[in-house]
C-alpha positions as CSV (number, residue, x, y, z in Angstrom):
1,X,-17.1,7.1,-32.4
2,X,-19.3,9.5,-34.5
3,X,-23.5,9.1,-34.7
4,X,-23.0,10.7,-38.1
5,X,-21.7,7.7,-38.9
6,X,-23.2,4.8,-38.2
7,X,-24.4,2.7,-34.8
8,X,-21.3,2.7,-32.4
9,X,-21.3,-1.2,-33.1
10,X,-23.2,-4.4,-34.5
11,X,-24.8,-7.7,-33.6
12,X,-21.9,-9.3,-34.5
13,X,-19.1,-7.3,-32.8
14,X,-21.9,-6.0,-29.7
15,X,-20.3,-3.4,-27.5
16,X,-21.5,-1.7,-24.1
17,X,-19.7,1.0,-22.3
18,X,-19.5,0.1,-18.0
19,X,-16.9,2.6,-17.7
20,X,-19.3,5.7,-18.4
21,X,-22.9,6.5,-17.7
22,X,-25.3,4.0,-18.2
23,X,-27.2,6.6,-21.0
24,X,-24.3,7.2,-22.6
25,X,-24.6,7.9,-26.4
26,X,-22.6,4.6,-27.3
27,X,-25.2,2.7,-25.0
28,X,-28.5,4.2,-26.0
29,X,-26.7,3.6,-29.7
30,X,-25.8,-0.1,-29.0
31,X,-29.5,-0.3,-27.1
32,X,-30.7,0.7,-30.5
33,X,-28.5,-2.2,-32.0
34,X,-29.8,-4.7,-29.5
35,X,-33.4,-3.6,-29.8
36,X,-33.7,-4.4,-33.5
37,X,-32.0,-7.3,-33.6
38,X,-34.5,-8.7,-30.6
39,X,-37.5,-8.1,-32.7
40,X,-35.8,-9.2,-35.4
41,X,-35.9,-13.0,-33.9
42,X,-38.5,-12.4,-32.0
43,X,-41.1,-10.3,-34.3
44,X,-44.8,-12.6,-34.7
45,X,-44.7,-14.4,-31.3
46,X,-47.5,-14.5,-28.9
47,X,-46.8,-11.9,-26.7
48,X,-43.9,-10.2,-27.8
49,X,-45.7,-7.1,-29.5
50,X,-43.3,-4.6,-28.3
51,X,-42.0,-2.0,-29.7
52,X,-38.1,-0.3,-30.6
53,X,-38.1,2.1,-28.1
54,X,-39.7,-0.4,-25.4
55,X,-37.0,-3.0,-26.1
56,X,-33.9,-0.4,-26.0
57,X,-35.2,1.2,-22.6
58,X,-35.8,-2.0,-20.8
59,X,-31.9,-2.9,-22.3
60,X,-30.6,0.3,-20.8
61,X,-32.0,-0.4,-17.5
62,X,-30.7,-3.8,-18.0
63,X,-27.3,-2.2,-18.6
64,X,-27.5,0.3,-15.3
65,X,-27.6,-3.6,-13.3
66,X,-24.5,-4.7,-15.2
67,X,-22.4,-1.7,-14.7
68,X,-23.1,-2.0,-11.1
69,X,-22.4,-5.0,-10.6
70,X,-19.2,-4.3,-12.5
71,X,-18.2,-1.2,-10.4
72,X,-19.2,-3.1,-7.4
73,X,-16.8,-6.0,-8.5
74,X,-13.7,-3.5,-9.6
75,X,-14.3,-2.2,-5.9
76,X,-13.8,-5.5,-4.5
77,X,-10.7,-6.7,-6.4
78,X,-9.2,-3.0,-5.5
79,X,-10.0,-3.5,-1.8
80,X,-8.3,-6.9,-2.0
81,X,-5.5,-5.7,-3.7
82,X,-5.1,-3.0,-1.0
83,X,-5.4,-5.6,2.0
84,X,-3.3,-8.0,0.5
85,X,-0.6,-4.9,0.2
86,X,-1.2,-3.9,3.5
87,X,-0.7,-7.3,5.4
88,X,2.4,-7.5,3.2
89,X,3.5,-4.4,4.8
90,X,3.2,-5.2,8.0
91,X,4.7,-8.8,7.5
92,X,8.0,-6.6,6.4
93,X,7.4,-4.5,9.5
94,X,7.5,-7.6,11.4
95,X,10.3,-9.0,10.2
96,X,12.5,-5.9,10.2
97,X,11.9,-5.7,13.4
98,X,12.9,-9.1,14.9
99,X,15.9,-8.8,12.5
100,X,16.7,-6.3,14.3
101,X,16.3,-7.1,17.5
102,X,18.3,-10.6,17.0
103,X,21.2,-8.2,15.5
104,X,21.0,-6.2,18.8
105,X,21.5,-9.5,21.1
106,X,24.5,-11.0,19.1
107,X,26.9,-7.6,19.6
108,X,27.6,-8.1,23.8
109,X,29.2,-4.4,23.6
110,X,26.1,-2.7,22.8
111,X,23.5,-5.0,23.4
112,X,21.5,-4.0,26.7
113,X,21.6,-0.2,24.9
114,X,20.6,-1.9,21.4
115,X,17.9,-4.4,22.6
116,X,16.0,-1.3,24.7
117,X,15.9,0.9,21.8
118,X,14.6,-1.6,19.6
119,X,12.2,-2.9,22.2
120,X,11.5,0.9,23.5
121,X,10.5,1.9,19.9
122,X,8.4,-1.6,19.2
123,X,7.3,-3.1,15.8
124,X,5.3,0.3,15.1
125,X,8.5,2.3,15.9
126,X,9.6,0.8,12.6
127,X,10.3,2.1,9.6
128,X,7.3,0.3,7.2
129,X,7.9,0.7,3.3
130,X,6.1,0.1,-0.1
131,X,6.5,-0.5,-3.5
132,X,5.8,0.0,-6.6
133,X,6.1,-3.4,-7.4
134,X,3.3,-4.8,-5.0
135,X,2.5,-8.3,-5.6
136,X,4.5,-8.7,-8.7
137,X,7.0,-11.4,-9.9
138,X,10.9,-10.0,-10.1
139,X,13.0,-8.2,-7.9
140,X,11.2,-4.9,-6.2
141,X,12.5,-1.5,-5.3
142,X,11.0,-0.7,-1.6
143,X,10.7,3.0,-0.8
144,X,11.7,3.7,3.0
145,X,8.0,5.9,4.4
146,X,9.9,8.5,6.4
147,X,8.9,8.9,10.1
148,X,9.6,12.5,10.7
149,X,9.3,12.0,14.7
150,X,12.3,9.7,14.7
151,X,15.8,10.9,15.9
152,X,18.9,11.2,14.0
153,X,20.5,9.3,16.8
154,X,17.3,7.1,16.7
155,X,17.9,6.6,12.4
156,X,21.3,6.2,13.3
157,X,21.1,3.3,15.7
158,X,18.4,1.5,13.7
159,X,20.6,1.9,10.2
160,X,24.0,0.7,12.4
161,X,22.0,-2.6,13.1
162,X,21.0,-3.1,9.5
163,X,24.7,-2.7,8.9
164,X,25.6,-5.5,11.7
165,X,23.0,-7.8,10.5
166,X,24.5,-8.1,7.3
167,X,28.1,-8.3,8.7
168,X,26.5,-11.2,10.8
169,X,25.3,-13.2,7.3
170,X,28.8,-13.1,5.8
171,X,30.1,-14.1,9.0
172,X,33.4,-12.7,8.8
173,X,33.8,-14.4,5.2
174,X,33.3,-13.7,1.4
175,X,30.5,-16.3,1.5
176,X,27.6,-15.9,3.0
177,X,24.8,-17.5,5.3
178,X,22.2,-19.5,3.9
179,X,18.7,-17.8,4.9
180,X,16.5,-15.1,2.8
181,X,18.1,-12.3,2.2
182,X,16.7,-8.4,3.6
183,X,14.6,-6.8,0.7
184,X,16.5,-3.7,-0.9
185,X,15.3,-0.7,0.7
186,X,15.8,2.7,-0.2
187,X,15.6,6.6,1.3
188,X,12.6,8.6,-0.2
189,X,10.8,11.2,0.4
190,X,7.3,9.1,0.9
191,X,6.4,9.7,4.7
192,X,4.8,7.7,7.1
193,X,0.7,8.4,8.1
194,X,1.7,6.1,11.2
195,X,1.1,7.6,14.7
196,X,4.6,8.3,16.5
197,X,5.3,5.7,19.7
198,X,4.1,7.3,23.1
199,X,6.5,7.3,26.0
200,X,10.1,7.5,24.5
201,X,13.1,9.6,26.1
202,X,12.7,13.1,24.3
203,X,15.7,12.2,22.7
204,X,14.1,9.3,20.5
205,X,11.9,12.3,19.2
206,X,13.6,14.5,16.1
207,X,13.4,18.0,18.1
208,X,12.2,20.0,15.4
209,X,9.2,17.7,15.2
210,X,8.8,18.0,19.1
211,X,9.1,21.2,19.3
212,X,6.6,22.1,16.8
213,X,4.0,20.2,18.7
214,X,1.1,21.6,20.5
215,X,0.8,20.8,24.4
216,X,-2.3,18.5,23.4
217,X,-0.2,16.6,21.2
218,X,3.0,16.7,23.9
219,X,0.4,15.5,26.5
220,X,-0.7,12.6,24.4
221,X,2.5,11.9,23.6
222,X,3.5,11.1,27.1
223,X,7.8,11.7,26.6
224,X,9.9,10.8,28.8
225,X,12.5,13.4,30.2
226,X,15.5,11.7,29.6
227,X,18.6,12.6,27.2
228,X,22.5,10.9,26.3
229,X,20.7,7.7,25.6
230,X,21.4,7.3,22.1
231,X,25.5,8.0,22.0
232,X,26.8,5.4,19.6
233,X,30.0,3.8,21.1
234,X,32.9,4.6,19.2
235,X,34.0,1.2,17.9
236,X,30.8,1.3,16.2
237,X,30.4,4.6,15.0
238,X,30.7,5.5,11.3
């Protein structure tokens, strides 16, 4: 919109601006707008001997109380958008890991080495992920938040039962379980702001992670010097 050319609107198409400043050209232009029209109507009653500039100032002030109540409200329905994402999250979290852990308890070969890693590593030693498809109808896409602290042996295990629990819903067959299906998730290169689980066997920690730790953070972190905890047995190894 250009001055040079005219008011930025009119009475009958009226336009205010709660994206920018509150003295914003367009506003103090459609203040203008507002102003004339006011004493237009109300021009000759008792009282109402005011004047243009009166009117459009007392409309932009008006206009700094809409915009923030508007910013206020666009704050609002972003923080509900982000807890409603969040608890989402954590509800995949959750079920992830109890999937998991139910996996670990139907395999009898592995399942006293299964259940205590899943049960070592806890519902915050999962993997969480997110989407770009938050809180939309269709089918999402979730991207896998990398924990850099886990193992490969730890990664390993945790993808094996993934693997098992899906051999468990076809049950041997072509046709499958009833029951809702796992969301799809895939690798990326998103990571994880989560805090690593205290009190693992070093072996549950990737060692390049480890080692680059400080001693305050080793201290905190409170491992446990053990190792050979994670072999895979061989009937189940890829």
């Amino acid at each position: 919109w250009d001055s040079k050319h005219g008011p930025c609107c009119t009475v009958e198409d009226f336009r205010i601006d709660l994206e920018g400043l509150p003295r914003s050209e367009w506003n103090k232009s459609a203040a203008l707008v507002f102003a004339a029209e006011y004493l237009r109507r109300h021009r000759g009653h008792q009282g109402e001997n005011l004047t243009l500039e009166y009117v459009s100032q007392a409309w932009l002030t008006h206009v700094m109380a809409l915009r923030t109540r508007y910013k206020d409200k666009q704050r609002d329905d972003l923080d509900r958008k982000e807890h409603k994402a969040r608890n989402r999250r954590r509800q995949r979290k959750h079920e992830l890991y109890s999937r998991r852990l139910q996996t670990a308890y139907e395999y009898t070969e592995i399942k006293d080495r299964a259940v205590a890693i899943v049960e070592s590593l806890g519902q915050d030693g999962m993997s969480s992920d997110e989407s770009d498809h938050e809180g939309h109808r269709g089918e999402a896409t979730y991207h896998i938040l990398d924990k850099d602290w886990h193992s490969k042996q730890v990664t390993s295990w945790l993808r094996m039962l993934d693997s098992l629990h899906l051999r468990l819903r076809y049950n041997g067959k072509w046709q499958a379980t009833a029951g809702a299906w796992p969301h799809f998730r895939m690798t990326s290169l998103r990571e994880s702001k989560g805090s690593p689980v205290k009190g693992l066997p070093t072996d549950f920690y990737c060692r390049n992670w480890y080692g680059a730790q400080n001693t305050f953070v080793k201290e905190q972190l409170q491992a446990k010097n053990q190792s050979g905890t994670l072999a895979i047995p061989s009937q189940y190894a890829k």
